[in-house]
N, C-alpha and C positions, 0 to 999 in steps of 0.2 A: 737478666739484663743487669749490668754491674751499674750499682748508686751512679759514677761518673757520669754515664751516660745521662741519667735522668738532670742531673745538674749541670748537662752543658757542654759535655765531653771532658777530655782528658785534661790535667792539670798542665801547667806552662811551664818549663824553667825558670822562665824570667818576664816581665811584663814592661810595657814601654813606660814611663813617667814621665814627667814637664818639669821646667822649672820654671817659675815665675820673673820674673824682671820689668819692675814698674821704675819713675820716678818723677820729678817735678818738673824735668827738662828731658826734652829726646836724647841729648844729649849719655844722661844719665840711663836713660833707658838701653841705648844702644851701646855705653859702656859695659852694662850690668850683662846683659844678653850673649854681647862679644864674649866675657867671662865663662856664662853657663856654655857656651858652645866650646871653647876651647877645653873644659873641664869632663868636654864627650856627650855632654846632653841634644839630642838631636831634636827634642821636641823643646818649645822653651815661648810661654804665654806671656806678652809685650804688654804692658797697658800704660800707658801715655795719660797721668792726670798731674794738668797743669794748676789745679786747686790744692794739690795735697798741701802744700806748704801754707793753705790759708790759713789763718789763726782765729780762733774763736774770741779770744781776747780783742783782738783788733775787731771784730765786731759787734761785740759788747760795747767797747767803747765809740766803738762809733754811733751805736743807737742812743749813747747816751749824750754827746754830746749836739745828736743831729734834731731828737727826737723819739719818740716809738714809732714815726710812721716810715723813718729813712732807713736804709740796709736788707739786708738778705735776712728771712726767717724761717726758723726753723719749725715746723709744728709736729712736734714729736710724736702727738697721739696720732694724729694722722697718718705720718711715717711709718709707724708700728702696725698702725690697721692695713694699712695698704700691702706691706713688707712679706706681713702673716697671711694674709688673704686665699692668695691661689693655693696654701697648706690647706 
C-alpha cells in the first residue's frame, strides 16, 4: 500500500484558499471583498466589526474622568483563562 494512501490519498495540484475582508463599516467590508473577488478569489471570509475602530485610550480616559466604576472592562486574566481553556 503506497504511504499516500495511508495519509489520505493522493496529493492535489492546487487547494482552495480564502481571503479575509473585515472592516469598521460594511461599507468597507463590501469594498475590500469586491477587490478579493475581482482578484479571482472565490472563497473570501466577511467579518463586519463595528468596534475595531474603538480606542483604548478613549477609554482610559473615560474611566478616568468618570470614575473606576463608568466604561467597558477589560479583565485580562480572565480573558486569557477562558481563551486557553478548551486547549
Amino acid at each position: 500500500m503506497p504511504v499516500y494512501d495511508l495519509l489520505g490519498g493522493k496529493s492535489r495540484d492546487a487547494v482552495a484558499v480564502y481571503m479575509y475582508a473585515n472592516g469598521s463599516s460594511l461599507e468597507d467590508v463590501i469594498e475590500k471583498a469586491q477587490a478579493h473577488w475581482e482578484n479571482g478569489f472565490s472563497y473570501i471570509r466577511l467579518q463586519y466589526d463595528p468596534l475595531e475602530s474603538f480606542s483604548m485610550e478613549w477609554l482610559t480616559n473615560d474611566r478616568r474622568s468618570r470614575g473606576t466604576k463608568s466604561g467597558c472592562y477589560l479583565d485580562s486574566r480572565k480573558y486569557a483563562r477562558e481563551t486557553v481553556h478548551p486547549y
